[in-house]
N, C-alpha and C positions, 0 to 999 in steps of 0.2 A: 338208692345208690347215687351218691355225687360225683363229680369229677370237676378238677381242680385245673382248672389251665395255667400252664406254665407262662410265669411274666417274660414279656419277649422286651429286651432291652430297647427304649423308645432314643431314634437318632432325630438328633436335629440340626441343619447343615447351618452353618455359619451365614452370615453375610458375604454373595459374593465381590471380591475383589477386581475392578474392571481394571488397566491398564493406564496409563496416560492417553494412548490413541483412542480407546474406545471412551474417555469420560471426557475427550474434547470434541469427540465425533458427534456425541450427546450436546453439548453445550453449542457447537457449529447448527444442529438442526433447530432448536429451538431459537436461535438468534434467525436462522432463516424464513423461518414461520412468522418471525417478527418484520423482517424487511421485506417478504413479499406480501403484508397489508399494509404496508407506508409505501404509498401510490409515490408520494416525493422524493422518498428517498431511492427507489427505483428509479424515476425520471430523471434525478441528478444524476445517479451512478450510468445508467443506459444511454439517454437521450442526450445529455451535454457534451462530451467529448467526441462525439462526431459533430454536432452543430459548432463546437469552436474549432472542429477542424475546416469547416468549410466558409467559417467567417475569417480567420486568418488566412485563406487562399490568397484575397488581393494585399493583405500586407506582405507576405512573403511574397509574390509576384512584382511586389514595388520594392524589395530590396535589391542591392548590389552586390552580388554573388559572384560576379568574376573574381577569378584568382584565388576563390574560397577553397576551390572543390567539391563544393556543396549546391545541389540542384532543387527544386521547389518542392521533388519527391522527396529527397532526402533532409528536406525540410519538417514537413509536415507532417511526415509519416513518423518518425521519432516523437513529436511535440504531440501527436493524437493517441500514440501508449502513452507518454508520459501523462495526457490527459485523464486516460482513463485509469492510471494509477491513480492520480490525486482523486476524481473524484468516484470511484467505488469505494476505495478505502481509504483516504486519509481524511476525508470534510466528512464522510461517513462516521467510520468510527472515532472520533471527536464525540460524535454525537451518544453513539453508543454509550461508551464507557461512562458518558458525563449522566447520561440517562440510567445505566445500571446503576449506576454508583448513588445517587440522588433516592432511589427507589428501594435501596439496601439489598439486591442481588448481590453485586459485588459481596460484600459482608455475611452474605445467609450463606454464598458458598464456599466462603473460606473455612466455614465451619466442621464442613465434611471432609474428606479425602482429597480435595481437588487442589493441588499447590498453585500457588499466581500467576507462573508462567500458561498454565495448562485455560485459567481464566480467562486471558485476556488473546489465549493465542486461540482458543477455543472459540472466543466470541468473532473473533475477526476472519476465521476461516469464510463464511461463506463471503465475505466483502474480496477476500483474495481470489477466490475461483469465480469469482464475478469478474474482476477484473484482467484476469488471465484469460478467459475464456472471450470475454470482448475485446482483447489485446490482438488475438487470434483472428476475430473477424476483420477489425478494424485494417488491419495490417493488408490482409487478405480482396477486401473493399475497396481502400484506397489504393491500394498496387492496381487493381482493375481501372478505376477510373483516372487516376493521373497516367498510368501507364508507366509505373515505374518498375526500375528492375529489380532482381529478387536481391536478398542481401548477399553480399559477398561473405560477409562471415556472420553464419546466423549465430554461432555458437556464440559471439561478443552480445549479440542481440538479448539471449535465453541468458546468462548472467546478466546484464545492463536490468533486465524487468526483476530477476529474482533481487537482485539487491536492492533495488526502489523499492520493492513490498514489502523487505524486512526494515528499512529505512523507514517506510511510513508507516507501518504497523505499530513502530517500537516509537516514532513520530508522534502519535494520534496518543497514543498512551501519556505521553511528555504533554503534551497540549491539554490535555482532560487534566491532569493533575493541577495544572495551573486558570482549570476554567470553573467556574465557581455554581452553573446553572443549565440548565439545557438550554433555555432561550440564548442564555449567553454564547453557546457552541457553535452558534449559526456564525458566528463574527471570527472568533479565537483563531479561527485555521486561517484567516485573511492572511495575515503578515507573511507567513512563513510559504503561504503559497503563490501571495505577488509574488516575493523576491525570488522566489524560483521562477516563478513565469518570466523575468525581466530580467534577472544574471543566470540562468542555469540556463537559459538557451532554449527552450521549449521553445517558439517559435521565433525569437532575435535569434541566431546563433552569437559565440563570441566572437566568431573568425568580422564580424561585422560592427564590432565596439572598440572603442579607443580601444590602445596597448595598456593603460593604466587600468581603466576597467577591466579589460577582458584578463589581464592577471590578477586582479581581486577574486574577478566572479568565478574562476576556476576552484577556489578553495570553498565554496557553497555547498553544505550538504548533498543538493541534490545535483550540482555539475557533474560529477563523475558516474553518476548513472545516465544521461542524458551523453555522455561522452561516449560509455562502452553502445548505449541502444545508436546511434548514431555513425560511431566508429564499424559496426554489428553491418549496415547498411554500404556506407563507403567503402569499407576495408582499408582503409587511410592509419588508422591506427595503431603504432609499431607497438614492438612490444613491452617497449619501457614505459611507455603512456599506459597504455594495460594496465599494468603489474602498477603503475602509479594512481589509475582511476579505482582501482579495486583497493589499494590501502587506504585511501581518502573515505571513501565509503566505509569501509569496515570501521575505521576510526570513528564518524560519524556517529556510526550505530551507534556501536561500546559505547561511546559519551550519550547517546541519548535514552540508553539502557541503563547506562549509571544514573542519569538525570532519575528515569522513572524508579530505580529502585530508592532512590534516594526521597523525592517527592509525589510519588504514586499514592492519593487517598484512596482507601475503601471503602468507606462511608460517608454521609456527606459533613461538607464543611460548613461549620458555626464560624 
């Protein structure tokens, strides 16, 4: 006697679907795995923007501040986030994206699900919680040892940083596109980060440049972030300035978003 078993209909579940947050949260970890064995590029992101905050001490101790409203704390302590902006993520991801891009990640991921923004915003997460997270100490640090006071409006302070990291984020991406090697990458980010350092006030302020200058250097990408982290500190900052450093920056972006959508390679360049 046989007996016949009944065919049980065989299921097989699809491919699952991850979300935007979970396929950049993916893309952030493995870039992190990446940056914490490059002993360098840790050491630039970590160790430089407190070492140039405590080299520029006797410069700004040698400038002429009266009448500015600005004091050595409200000096420095602005110019050492805006430091640790520039170098966690914008000499950083330079590097990045010029090194994805060369190596054909960029290109192997566009293949899948993962759209461009999700790419490049994915890879640059851990370089921004890097930076955020030392922005925190730094602040924290040197308030302690200059003995400065706490900000009068921190809230100017938490926009001034978030706008600088979508600035440089969308920055770093614009820079790669126009940087042709990884050796190359080490150089590219120069230009756009003296002229911040020397018109955007990082540790000159404008209130201390001719009137011709210091109305040029206000319309510098990165001046109106450096104006709200600063303004953030003093409380100086009315509201029309505000509402004017925040459209300069948004503009900024947009144009440097257009740049990249515009000129952004995925591949590398012949």
């Amino acid at each position: 006697m046989t007996t016949t078993a009944s065919a049980r209909p065989v299921t097989t579940a699809g491919p699952v679907r991850r979300g935007p947050a979970a396929r950049m949260a993916a893309l952030g970890r493995a870039e992190l795995t990446l940056l914490l064995r490059s002993r360098a590029a840790l050491f630039t992101a970590v160790a430089l923007p407190t070492l140039m905050a405590f080299s520029m001490r006797s410069l700004v101790k040698g400038l002429d501040l009266a009448g500015t409203g600005l004091s050595m704390a409200t000096v420095l302590l602005p110019g050492a986030l805006a430091m640790a902006l520039f170098f966690s993520i914008y000499t950083n991801l330079v590097g990045v994206y010029v090194t994805r891009r060369e190596s054909l990640v960029l290109k192997r991921l566009r293949t899948g699900e993962v759209r461009d923004w999700e790419i490049l915003a994915g890879g640059a997460l851990p370089a921004v919680v890097l930076a955020l997270v030392q922005c925190v100490l730094l602040a924290v640090g040197l308030t302690a040892v200059l003995d400065a006071p706490a900000p009068k409006a921190p809230h100017l302070v938490v926009v001034g940083l978030l706008a600088g990291v979508a600035l440089l984020v969308i920055g770093a991406a614009l820079t790669a596109a126009f940087t042709r090697t990884a050796e190359s990458a080490q150089l590219t980010f120069l230009p756009f980060m003296m002229v911040s350092m020397v018109g955007s006030g990082l540790f000159l302020p404008r209130e201390v440049l001719p009137d011709a200058v210091a109305g040029i250097s206000a319309w510098l990408p990165f001046s109106p972030v450096m104006d709200l982290v600063r303004g953030g500190w003093t409380g100086d900052l009315g509201g029309m300035d505000q509402a004017r450093a925040l459209l300069v920056a948004l503009v900024w972006t947009a144009a440097a978003a257009a740049g990249v959508r515009q000129w952004f390679r995925w591949g590398p360049r012949h």
